[in-house]
Backbone as CSV, one residue per row, in Angstrom:
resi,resn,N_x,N_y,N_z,CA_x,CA_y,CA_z,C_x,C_y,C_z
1,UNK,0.832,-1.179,0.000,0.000,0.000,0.000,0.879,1.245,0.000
2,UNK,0.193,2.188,-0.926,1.162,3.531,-0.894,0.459,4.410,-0.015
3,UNK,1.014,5.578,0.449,0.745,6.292,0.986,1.344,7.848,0.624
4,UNK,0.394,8.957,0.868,1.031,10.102,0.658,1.499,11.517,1.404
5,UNK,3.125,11.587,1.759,3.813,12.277,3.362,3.217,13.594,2.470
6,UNK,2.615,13.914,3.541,1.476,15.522,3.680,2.603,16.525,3.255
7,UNK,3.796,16.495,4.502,4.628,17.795,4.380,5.933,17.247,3.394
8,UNK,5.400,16.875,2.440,6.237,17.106,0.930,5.255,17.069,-0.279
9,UNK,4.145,16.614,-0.124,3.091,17.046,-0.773,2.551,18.649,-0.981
10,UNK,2.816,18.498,-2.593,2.304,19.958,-2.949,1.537,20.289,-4.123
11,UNK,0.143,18.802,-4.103,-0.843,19.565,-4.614,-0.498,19.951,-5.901
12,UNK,0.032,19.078,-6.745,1.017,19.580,-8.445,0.194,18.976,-9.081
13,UNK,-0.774,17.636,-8.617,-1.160,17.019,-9.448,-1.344,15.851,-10.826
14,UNK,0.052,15.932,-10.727,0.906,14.878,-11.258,0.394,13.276,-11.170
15,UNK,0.282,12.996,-9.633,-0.398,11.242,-9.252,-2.121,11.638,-9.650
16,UNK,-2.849,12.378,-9.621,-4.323,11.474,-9.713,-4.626,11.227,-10.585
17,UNK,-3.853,11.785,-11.628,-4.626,11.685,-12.956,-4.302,10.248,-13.668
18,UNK,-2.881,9.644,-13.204,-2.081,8.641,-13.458,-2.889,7.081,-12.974
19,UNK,-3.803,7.446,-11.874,-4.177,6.338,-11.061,-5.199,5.657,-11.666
20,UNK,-5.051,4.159,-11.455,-6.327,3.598,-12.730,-7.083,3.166,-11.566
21,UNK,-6.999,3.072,-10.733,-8.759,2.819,-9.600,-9.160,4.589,-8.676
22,UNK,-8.704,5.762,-9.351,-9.019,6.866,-8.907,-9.139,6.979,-6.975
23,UNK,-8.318,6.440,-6.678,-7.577,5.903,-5.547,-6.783,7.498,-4.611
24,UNK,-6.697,8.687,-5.645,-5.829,9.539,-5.399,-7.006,10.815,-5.137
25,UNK,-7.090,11.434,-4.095,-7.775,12.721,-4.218,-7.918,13.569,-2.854
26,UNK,-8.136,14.980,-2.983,-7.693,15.504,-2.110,-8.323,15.366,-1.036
27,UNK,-7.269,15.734,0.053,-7.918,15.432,1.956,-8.758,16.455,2.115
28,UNK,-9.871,15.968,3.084,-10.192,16.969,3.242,-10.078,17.806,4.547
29,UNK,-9.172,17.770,4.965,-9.004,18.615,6.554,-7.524,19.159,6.192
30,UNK,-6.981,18.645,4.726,-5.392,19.148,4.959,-5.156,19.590,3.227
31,UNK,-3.904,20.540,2.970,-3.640,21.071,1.774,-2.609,19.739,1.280
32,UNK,-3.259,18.628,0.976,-2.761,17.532,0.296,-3.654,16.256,-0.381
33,UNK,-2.992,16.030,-1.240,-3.829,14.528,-1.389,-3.678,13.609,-0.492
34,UNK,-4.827,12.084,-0.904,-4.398,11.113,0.056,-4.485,10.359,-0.576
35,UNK,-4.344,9.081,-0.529,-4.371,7.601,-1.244,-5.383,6.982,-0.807
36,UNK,-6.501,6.413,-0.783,-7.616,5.666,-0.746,-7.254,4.210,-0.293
37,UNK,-6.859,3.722,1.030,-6.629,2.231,1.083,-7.232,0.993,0.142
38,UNK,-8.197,1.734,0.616,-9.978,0.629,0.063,-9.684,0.651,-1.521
39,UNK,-8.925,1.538,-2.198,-8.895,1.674,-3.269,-7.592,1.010,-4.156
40,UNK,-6.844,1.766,-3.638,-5.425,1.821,-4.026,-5.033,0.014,-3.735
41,UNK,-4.492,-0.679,-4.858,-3.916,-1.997,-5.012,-2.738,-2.019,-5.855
42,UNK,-1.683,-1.041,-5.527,-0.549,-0.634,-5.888,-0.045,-1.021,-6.835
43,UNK,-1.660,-1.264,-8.165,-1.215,-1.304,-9.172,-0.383,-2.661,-9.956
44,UNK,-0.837,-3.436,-9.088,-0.350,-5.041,-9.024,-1.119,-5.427,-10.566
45,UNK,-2.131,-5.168,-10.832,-2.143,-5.556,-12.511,-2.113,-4.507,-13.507
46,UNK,-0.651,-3.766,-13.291,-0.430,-2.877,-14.500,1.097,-3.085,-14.797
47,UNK,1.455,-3.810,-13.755,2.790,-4.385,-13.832,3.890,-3.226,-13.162
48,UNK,3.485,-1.934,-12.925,4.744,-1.273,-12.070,3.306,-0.294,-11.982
49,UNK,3.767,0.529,-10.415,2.669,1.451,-9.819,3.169,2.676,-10.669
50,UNK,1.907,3.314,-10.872,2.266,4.629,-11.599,2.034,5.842,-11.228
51,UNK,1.647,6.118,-9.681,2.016,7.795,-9.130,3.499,7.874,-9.218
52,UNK,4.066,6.985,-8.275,5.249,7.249,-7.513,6.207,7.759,-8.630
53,UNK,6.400,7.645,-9.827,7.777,7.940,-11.141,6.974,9.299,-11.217
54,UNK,5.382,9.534,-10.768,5.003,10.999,-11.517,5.160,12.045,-10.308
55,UNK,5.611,11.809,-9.471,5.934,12.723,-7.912,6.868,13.110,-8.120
56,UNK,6.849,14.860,-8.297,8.424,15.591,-8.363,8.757,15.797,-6.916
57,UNK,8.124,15.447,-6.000,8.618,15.725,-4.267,8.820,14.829,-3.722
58,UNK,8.972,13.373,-4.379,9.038,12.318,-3.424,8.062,11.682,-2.599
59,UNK,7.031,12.599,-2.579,5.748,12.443,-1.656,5.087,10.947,-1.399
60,UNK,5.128,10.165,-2.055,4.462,8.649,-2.091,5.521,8.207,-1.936
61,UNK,5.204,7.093,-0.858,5.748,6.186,-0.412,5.270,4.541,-0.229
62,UNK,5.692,3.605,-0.215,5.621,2.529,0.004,5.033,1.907,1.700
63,UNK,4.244,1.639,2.231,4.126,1.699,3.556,4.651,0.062,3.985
């Protein structure tokens, strides 16, 4: 499961558009996105996950 660190997150937009179960969208109590557990299946049938190469901050991580 990925996850997304708030204070390097900046809202560029880059991961949601990338995500094929729409897994990615913004929090709502904080100036960041979040990753959707229930959602997000790190992309196990696309053969490599595809936010994490589109994050210019590093922000997604692997949990």
């Amino acid at each position: 499961m990925h996850f997304i660190k708030p204070d390097l997150c900046v809202m560029c937009d880059a991961c949601r558009p990338v995500c094929p179960r729409n897994a990615i969208s913004a929090a709502a109590s904080a100036k960041t996105y979040e990753i959707d557990s229930d959602l997000c299946n790190d992309c196990t049938n696309m053969g490599a996950v595809r936010c994490v190469p589109q994050c210019p901050t590093d922000a997604i991580a692997k949990s």
